[in-house]
C-alpha positions in Angstrom: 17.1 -9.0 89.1 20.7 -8.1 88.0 21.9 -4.8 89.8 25.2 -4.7 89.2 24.8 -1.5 86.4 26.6 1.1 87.9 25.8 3.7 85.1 21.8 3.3 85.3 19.8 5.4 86.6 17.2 2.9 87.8 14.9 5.6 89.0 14.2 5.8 85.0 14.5 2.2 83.8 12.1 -0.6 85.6 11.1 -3.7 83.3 8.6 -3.3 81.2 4.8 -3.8 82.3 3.8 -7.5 80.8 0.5 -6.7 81.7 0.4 -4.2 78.8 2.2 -6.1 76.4 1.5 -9.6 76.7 -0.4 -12.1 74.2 -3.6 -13.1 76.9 -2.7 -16.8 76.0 1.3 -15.8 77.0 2.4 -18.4 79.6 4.8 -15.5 81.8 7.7 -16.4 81.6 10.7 -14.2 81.2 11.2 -13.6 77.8 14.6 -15.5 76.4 17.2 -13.6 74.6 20.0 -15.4 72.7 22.8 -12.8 72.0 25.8 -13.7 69.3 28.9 -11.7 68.9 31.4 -11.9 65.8 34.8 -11.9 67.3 37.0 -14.6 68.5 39.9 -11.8 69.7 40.8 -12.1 73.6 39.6 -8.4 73.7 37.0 -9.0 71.7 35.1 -5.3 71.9 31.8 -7.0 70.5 31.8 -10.1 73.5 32.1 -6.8 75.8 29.2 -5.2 74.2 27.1 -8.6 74.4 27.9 -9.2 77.8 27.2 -5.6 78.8 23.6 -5.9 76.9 23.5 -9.2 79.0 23.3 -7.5 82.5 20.7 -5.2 81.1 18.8 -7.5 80.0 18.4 -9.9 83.3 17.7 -6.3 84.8 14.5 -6.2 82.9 14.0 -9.6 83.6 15.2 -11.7 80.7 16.9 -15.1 80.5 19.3 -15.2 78.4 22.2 -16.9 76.5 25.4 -15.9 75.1 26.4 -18.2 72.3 30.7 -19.1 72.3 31.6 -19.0 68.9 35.1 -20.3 69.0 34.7 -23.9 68.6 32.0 -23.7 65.9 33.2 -24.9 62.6 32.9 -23.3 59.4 30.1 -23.8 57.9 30.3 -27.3 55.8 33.4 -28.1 57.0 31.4 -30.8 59.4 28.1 -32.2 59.1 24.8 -30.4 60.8 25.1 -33.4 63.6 28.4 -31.3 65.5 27.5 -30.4 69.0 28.5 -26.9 68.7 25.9 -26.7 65.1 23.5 -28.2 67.1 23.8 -26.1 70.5 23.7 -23.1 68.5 20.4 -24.1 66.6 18.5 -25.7 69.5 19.6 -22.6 71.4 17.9 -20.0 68.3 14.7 -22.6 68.8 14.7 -21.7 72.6 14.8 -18.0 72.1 11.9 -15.4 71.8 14.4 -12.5 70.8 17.8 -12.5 69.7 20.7 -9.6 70.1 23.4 -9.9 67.0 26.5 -7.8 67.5 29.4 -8.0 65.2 32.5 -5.7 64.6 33.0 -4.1 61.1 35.3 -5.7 59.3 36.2 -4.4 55.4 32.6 -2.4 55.9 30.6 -5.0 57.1 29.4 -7.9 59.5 32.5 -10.4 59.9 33.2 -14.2 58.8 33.3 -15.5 62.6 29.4 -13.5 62.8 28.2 -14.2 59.4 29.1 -18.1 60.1 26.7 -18.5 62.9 24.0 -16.9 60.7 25.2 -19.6 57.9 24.3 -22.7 60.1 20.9 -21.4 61.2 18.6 -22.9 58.7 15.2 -21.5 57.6 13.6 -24.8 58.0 14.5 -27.7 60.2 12.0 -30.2 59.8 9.1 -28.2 60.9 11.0 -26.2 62.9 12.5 -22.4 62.2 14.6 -21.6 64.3 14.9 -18.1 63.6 11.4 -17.4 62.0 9.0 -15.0 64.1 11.8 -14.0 66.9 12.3 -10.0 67.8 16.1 -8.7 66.8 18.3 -6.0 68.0 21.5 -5.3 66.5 24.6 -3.6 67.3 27.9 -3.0 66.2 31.4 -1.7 67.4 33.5 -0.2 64.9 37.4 0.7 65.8 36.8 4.0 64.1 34.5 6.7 63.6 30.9 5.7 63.7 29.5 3.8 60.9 26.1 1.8 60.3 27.3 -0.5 57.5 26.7 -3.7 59.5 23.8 -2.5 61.6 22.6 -2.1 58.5 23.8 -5.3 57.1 22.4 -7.2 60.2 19.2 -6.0 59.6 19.4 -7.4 55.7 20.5 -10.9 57.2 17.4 -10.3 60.1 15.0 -10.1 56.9 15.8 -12.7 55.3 16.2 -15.2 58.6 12.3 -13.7 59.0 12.9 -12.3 62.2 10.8 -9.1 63.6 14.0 -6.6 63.9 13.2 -3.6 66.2 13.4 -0.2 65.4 15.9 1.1 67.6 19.9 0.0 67.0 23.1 0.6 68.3 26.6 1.6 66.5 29.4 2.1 69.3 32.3 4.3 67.7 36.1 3.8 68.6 34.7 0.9 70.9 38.4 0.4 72.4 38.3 3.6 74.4 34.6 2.9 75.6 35.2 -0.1 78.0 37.5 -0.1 81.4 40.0 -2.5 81.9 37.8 -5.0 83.3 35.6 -5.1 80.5 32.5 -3.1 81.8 31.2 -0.3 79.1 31.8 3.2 80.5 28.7 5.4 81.1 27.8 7.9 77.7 25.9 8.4 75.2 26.7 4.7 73.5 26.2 3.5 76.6 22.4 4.6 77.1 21.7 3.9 73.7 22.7 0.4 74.2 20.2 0.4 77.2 17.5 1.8 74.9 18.0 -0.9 72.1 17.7 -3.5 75.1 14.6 -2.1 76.6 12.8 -1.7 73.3 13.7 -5.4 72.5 12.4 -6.7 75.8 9.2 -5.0 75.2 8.4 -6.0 71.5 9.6 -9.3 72.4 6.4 -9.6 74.8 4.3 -8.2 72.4 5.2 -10.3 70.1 5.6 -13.6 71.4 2.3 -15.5 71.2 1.5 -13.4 67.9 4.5 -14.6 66.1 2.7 -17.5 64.1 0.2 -15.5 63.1 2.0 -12.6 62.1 4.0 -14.4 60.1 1.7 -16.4 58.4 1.8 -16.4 54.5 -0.8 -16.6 51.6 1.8 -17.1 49.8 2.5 -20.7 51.8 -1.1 -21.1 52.8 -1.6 -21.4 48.9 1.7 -23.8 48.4 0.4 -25.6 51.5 -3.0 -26.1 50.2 -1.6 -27.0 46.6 0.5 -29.8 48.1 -1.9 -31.5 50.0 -4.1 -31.4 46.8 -1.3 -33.5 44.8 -1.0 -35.8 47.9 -4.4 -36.2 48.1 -4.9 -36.8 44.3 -1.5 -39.2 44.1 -3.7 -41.1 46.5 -6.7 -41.3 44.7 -5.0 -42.6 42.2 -3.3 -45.6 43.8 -6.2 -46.9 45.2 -8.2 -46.9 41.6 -5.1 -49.1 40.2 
């Protein structure tokens, strides 16, 4: 358990109860969170806020990952096969929940963000690497507080088919909000940051284990079932000649 969170009060924050969330087929282990930030500045305020949601997370017993996006190409510029593409999308595939934090930049989510998004495929073989995982998502603005890319994040959570919680997080004039060693200052940001990262720990037990079946289709079922109709027939047909 990480305890280094001076600004909890951990008389009112304990992980959640698995007993009271979990699938009855879940194997236990601690749910895995992979948490991508938009900004490739030394000071970048949205790293801060991922690695602040980090300790909070391993406090309610997650494992998680924090994704480096400075030496991940633009998207095209180098085929899928790049280690850095291919870290990123084995590390989506490992994850039960993700955290997605970008500045605003011109009103919304920026390039460095929306490029990591732009090499996760919906498909990958038979593989989704975002499809059925919980989402939180935050944002630091270096102005007044705004909910243009929380908002915008949750667009881009839709389409990846990702379950995106309820609860989000917009942290206003984000530079005067962290210390000088990078650690998020206690207010009300701050505990709303700790809400968003509790509620995502506890739909991501209840839904991991239902995530295939809550996102199954009729739509594909059908598509499915039309397919293997053709494949069957195309067979048929072969053997008669």
């Amino acid at each position: 358990m990480h305890t280094d969170l001076p600004h909890l009060d951990l008389d009112h924050l304990s992980p959640p109860d698995g007993a009271q969330l979990r699938h009855p087929d879940d194997l236990g282990h601690a749910p895995r969170i992979l948490i991508l930030y938009g900004s490739l500045r030394p000071q970048s305020f949205s790293r801060k806020l991922a690695l602040e949601a980090e300790r909070i997370l391993r406090h309610l017993g997650a494992e998680t990952r924090i994704f480096d996006p400075h030496e991940l190409p633009m998207l095209d510029a180098v085929p899928a096969s790049h280690p850095e593409v291919q870290r990123l999308r084995e590390w989506s595939t490992w994850s039960e929940g993700q955290v997605w934090v970008s500045p605003e930049r011109h009103g919304s989510v920026t390039g460095v963000f929306k490029n990591q998004i732009d090499w996760l495929p919906l498909e990958d073989g038979s593989v989704r690497p975002t499809q059925g995982r919980t989402l939180a998502v935050m944002q630091v603005s270096g102005g007044s507080q705004s909910f243009n890319v929380v908002n915008a994040l949750r667009v881009l959570g839709r389409w990846m088919r990702m379950v995106t919680i309820p609860n989000q997080s917009s942290v206003a004039k984000a530079w005067q909000e962290f210390e000088a060693d990078g650690r998020m200052k206690p207010s009300a940001f701050y505990d709303r940051v700790v809400d968003v990262m509790e509620e995502l720990m506890k739909f991501t037990l209840m839904v991991r284990g239902r995530s295939d079946y809550l996102v199954d289709r009729y739509s594909e079922r059908k598509g499915d079932a039309q397919q293997r109709a053709l494949v069957q027939a195309a067979g048929a047909v072969e053997k008669e000649s």
